[in-house]
TORBAMI-319067 format. One record per residue (C-alpha): residue in three letters; residue number from 1; x, y, z. Coordinates in nm, 2 decimals, m for minus. Example, Ala and Ser with C-alpha at 12.3 -4.5 7.8 and 13.67 -1.06 7.14 Angstrom:
REM TORBAMI-319067
ATOM,vexlo,gukol,u,v,w
ATOM,ala,1,1.23,m0.45,0.78 .
ATOM,ser,2,1.37,m0.11,0.71 .
//
This chain:
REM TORBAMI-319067
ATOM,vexlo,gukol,u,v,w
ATOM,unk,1,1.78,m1.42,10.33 .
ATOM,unk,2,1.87,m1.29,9.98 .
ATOM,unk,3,1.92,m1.51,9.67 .
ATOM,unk,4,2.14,m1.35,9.42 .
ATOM,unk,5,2.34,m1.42,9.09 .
ATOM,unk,6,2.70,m1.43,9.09 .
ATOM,unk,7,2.91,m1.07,9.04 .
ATOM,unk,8,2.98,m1.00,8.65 .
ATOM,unk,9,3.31,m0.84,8.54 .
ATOM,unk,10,3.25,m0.46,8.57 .
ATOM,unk,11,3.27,m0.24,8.25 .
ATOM,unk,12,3.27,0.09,8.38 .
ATOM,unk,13,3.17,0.29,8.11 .
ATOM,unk,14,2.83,0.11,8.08 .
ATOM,unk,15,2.74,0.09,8.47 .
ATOM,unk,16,2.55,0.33,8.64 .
ATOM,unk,17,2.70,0.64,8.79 .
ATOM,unk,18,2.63,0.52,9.17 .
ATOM,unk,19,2.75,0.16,9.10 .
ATOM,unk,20,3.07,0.34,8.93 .
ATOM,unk,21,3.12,0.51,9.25 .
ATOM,unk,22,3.15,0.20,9.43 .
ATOM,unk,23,3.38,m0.01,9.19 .
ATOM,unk,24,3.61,0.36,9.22 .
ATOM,unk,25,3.61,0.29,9.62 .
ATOM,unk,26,3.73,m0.06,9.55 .
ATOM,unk,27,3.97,0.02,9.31 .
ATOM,unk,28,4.14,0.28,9.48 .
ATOM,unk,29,4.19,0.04,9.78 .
ATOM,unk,30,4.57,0.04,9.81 .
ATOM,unk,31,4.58,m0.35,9.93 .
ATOM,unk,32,4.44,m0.49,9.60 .
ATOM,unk,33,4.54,m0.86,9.62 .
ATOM,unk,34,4.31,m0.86,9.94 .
ATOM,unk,35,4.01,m0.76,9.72 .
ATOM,unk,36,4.10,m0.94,9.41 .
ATOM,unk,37,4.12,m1.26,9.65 .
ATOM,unk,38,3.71,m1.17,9.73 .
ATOM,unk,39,3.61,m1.12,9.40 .
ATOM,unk,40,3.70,m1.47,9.28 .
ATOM,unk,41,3.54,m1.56,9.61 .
ATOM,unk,42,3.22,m1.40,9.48 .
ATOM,unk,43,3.24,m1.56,9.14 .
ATOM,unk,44,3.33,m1.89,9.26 .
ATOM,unk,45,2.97,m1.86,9.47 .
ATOM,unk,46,3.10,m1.86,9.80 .
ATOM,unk,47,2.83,m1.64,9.90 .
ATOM,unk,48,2.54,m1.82,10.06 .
ATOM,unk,49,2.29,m1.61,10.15 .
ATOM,unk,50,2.33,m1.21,10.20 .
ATOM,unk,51,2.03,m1.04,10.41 .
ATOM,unk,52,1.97,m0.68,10.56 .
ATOM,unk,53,1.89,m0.61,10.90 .
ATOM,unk,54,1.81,m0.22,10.94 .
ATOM,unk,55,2.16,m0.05,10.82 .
ATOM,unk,56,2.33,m0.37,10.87 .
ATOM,unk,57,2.48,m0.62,10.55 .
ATOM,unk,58,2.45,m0.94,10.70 .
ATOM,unk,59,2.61,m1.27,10.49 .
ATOM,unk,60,2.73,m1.60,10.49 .
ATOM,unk,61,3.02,m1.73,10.29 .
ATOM,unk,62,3.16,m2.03,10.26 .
ATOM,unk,63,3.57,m2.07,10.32 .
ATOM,unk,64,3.78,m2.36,10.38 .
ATOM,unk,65,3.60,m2.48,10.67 .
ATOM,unk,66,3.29,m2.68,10.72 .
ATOM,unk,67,3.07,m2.40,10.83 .
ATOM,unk,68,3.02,m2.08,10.62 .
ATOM,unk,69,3.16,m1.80,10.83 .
ATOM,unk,70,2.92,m1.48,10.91 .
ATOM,unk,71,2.97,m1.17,10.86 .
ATOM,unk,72,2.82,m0.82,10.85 .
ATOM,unk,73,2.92,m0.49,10.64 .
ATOM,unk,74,2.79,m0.12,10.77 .
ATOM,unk,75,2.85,0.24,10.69 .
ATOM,unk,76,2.76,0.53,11.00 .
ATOM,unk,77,2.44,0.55,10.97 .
ATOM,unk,78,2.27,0.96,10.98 .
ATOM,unk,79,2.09,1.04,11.24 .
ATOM,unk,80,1.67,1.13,11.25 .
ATOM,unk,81,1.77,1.52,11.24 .
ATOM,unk,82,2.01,1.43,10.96 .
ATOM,unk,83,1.75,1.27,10.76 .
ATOM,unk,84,1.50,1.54,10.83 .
ATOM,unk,85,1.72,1.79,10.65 .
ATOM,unk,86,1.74,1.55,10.35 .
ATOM,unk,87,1.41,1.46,10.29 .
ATOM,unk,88,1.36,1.86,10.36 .
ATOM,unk,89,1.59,1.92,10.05 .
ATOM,unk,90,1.49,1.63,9.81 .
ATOM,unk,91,1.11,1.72,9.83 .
ATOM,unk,92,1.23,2.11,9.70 .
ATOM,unk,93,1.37,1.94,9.40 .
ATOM,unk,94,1.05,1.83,9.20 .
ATOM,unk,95,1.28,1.62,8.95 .
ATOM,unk,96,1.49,1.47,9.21 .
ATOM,unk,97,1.14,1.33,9.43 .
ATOM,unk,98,1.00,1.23,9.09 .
ATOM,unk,99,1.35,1.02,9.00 .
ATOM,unk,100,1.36,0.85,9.33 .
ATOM,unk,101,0.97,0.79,9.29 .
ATOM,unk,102,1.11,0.60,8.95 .
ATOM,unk,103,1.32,0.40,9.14 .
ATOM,unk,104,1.64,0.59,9.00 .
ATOM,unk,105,1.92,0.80,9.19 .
ATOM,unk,106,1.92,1.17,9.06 .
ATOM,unk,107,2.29,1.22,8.92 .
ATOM,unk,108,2.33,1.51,9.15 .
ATOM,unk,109,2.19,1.40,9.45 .
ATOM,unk,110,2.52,1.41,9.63 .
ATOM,unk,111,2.48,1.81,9.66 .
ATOM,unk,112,2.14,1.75,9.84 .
ATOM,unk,113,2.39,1.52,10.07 .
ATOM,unk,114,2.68,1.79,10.10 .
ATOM,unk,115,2.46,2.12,10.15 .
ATOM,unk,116,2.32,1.93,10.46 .
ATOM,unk,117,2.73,1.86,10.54 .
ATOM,unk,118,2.66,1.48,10.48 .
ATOM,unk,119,2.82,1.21,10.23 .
ATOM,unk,120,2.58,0.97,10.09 .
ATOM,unk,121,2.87,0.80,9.95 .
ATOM,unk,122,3.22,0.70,10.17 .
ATOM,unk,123,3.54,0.84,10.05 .
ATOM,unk,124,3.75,0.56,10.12 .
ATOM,unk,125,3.70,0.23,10.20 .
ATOM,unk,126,3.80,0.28,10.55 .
ATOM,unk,127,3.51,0.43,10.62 .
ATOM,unk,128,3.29,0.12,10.54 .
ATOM,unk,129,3.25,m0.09,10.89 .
ATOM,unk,130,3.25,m0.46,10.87 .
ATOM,unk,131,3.31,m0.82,11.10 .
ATOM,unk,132,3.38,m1.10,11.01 .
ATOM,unk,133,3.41,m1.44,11.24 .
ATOM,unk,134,3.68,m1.64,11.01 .
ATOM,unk,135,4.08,m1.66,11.16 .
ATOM,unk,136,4.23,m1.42,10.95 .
ATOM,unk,137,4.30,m1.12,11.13 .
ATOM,unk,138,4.30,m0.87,10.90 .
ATOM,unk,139,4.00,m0.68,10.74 .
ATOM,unk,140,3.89,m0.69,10.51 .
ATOM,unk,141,3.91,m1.10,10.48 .
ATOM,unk,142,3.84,m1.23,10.16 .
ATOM,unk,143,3.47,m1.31,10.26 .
ATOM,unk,144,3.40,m0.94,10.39 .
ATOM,unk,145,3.58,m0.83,9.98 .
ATOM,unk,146,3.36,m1.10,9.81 .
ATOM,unk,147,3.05,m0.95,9.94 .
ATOM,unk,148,3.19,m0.59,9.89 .
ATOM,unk,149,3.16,m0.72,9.52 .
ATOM,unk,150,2.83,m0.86,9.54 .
ATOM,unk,151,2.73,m0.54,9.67 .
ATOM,unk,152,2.83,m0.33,9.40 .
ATOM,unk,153,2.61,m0.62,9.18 .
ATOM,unk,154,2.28,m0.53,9.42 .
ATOM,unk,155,2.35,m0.13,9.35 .
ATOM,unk,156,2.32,m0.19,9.00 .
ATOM,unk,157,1.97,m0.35,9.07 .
ATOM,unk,158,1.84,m0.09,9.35 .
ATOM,unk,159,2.02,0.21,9.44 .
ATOM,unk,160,1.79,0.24,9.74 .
ATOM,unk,161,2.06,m0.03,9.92 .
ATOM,unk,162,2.29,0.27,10.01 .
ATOM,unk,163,2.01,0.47,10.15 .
ATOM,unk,164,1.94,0.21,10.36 .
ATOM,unk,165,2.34,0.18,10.47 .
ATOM,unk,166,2.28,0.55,10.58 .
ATOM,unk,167,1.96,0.42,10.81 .
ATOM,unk,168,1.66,0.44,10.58 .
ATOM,unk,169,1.52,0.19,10.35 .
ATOM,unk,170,1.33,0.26,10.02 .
ATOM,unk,171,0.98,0.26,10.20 .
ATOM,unk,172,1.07,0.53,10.47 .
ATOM,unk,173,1.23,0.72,10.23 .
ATOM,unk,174,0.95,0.73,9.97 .
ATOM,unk,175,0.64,0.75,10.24 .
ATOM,unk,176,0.84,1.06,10.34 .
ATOM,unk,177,0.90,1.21,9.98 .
ATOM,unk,178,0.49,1.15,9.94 .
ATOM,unk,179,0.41,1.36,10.25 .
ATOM,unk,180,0.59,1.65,10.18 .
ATOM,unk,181,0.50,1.67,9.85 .
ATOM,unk,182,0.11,1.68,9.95 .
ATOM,unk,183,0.17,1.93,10.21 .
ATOM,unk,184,0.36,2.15,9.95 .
ATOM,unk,185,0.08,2.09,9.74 .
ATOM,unk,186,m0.18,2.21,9.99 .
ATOM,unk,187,0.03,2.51,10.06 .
ATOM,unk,188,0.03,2.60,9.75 .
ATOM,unk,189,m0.34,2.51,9.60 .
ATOM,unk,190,m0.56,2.80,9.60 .
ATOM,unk,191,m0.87,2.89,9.78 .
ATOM,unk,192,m1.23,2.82,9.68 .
ATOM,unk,193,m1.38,3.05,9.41 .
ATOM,unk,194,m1.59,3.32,9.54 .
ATOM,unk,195,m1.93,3.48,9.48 .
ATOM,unk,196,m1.78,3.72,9.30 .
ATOM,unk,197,m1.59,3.47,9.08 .
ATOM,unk,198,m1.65,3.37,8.74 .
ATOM,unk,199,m1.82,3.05,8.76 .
ATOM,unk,200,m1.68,2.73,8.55 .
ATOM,unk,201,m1.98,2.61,8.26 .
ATOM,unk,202,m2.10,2.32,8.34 .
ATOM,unk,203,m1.94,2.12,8.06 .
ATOM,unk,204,m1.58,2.16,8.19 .
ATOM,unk,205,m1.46,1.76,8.21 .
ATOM,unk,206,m1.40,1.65,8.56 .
ATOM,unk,207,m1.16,1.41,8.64 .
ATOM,unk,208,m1.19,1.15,8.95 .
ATOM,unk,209,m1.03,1.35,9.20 .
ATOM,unk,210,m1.15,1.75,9.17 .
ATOM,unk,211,m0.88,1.98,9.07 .
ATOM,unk,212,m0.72,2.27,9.32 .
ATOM,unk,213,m0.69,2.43,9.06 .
ATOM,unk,214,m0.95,2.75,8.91 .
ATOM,unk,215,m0.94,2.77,8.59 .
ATOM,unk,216,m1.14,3.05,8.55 .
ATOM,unk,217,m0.86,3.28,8.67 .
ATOM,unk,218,m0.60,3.11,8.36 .
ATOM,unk,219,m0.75,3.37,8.14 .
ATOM,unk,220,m0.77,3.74,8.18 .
ATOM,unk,221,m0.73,4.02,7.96 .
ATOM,unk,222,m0.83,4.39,8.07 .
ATOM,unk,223,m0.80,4.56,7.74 .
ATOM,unk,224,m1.05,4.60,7.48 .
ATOM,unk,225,m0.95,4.39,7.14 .
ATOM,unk,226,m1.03,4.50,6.80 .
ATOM,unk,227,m1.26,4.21,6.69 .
ATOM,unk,228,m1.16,4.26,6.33 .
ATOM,unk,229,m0.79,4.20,6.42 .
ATOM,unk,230,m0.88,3.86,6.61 .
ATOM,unk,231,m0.99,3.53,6.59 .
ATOM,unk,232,m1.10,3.33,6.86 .
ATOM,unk,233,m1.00,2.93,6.81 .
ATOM,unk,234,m0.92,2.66,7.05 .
ATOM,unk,235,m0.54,2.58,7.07 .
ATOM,unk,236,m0.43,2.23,6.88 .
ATOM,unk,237,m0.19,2.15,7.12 .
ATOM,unk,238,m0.06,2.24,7.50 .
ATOM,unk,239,0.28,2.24,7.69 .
ATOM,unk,240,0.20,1.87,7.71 .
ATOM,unk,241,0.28,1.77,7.35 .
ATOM,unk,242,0.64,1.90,7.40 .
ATOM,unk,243,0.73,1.75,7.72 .
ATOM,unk,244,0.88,1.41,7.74 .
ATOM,unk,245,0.79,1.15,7.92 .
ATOM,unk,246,0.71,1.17,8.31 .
ATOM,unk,247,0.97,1.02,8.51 .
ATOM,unk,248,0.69,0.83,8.75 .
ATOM,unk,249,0.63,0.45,8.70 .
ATOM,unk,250,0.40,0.36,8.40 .
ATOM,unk,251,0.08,0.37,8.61 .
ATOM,unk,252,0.14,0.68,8.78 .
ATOM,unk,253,0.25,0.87,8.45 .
ATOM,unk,254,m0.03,0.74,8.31 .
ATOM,unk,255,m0.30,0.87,8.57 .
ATOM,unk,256,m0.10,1.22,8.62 .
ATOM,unk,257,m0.08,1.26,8.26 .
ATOM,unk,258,m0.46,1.19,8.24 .
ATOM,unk,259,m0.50,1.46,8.48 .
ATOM,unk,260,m0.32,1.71,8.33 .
ATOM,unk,261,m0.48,1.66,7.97 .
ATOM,unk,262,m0.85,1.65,8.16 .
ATOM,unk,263,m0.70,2.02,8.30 .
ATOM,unk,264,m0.57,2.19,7.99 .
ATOM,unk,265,m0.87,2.10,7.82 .
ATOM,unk,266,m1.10,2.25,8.06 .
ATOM,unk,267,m0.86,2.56,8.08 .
ATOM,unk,268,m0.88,2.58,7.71 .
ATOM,unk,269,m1.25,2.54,7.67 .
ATOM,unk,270,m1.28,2.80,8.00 .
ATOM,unk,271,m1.05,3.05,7.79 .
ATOM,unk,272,m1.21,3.04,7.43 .
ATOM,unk,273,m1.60,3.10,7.63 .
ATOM,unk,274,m1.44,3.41,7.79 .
ATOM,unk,275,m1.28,3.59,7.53 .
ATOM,unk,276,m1.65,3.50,7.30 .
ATOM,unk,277,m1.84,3.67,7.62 .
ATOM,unk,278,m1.97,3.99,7.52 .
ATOM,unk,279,m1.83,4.23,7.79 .
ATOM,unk,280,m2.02,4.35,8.06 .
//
């Protein structure tokens, strides 16, 4: 089961977009006194214990009885086909995968969602499924709105939560991100150099995994120069120096950044040697 911390007052304008989304479904729920009887529920600490169990939200909250009453909280989950097409579409988005890599939700992910004719997020509270085994007849009780609260609270920390309401946890989805991106990778790299290729010097830095890429082919020039009109230098800087920070996590920006310093050098060092070759 799942400690957690009891649910703060919500200031909108400070949460995050996806945690806003979910206070707005709340909100807009025309039977408020229902919800607002859960949320006090939820600060009070009636919740006990609040685990997952595949797409499932399964709690326990204490009420006016002796034993805490259980409960469970679901959306319709998408099916494997579904999910294809999504993981299809956030791989084709470079900044989306890297975001989600982060461990952050892409402020536009919902279009991935809606081109595929899917809602990652319900409309209406209607559409969220729960049970609950107290007397009162109506839902949502105040257990099942306390833990719709708390829930908004466990967004804030891990927007992966509603993925997994949809049938896919963090780990699938990720693993799945991973793969596609290596095989668009290896689609993309190109083929071994040639005979006929200009072969790299020997002093090109090499990094611990070899590049796909050739850097003898970054630069080519076909026309004859003027050598009293040029002056052959390596560059001070590269693209790098005016990018901002990778959206990875710390240890991956810091190995794919490594990488792509290691590469521009090499490119640069391959570049300056070519255009100080004495033509053929």
């Amino acid at each position: 089961m799942t400690s957690y911390q009891a649910v703060p007052d919500y200031e909108l304008d400070q949460e995050a977009w996806w945690v806003q989304r979910w206070v707005d479904l709340l909100n807009n729920y025309r039977f408020k006194k229902r919800l607002e009887r859960g949320r006090r529920y939820a600060r009070e600490g009636h919740i006990l214990d609040i685990a997952y169990k595949g797409s499932k939200v399964m709690a326990l909250v204490q009420g006016t009885a002796d034993d805490p009453y259980k409960l469970s909280i679901w959306l319709d989950p998408f099916t494997d086909e579904d999910w294809a097409y999504v993981i299809d579409s956030l791989a084709e988005h470079a900044l989306f995968s890297a975001q989600l890599l982060a461990g952050e939700m892409p402020s536009e992910i919902e279009s991935v969602f809606t081109a595929n004719g899917l809602s990652l997020f319900p409309f209406k509270l209607a559409e969220v499924h729960s049970r609950c085994d107290c007397p009162d007849p109506k839902n949502p009780c105040k257990h099942i709105a306390a833990v719709y609260y708390q829930l908004g609270d466990f967004f804030r920390e891990d927007p992966f939560i509603l993925f997994q309401l949809r049938g896919r946890d963090r780990r699938q989805i990720l693993e799945a991100l991973r793969q596609k991106r290596q095989q668009q990778t290896a689609a993309i790299a190109p083929a071994p150099p040639t005979d006929g290729d200009i072969p790299a010097p020997s002093a090109t830095p090499t990094t611990e995994a070899s590049s796909p890429v050739d850097v003898s082919k970054f630069w080519q020039y076909a026309e004859d120069l003027d050598p009293s009109l040029v002056v052959i230098s390596p560059g001070s800087g590269t693209v790098l120096d005016l990018l901002d920070n990778i959206p990875l996590p710390a240890n991956d920006a810091r190995v794919v950044m490594a990488y792509l310093r290691d590469l521009y050098q090499a490119v640069g060092q391959q570049a300056v040697m070519t255009a100080l070759s004495p033509p053929e």
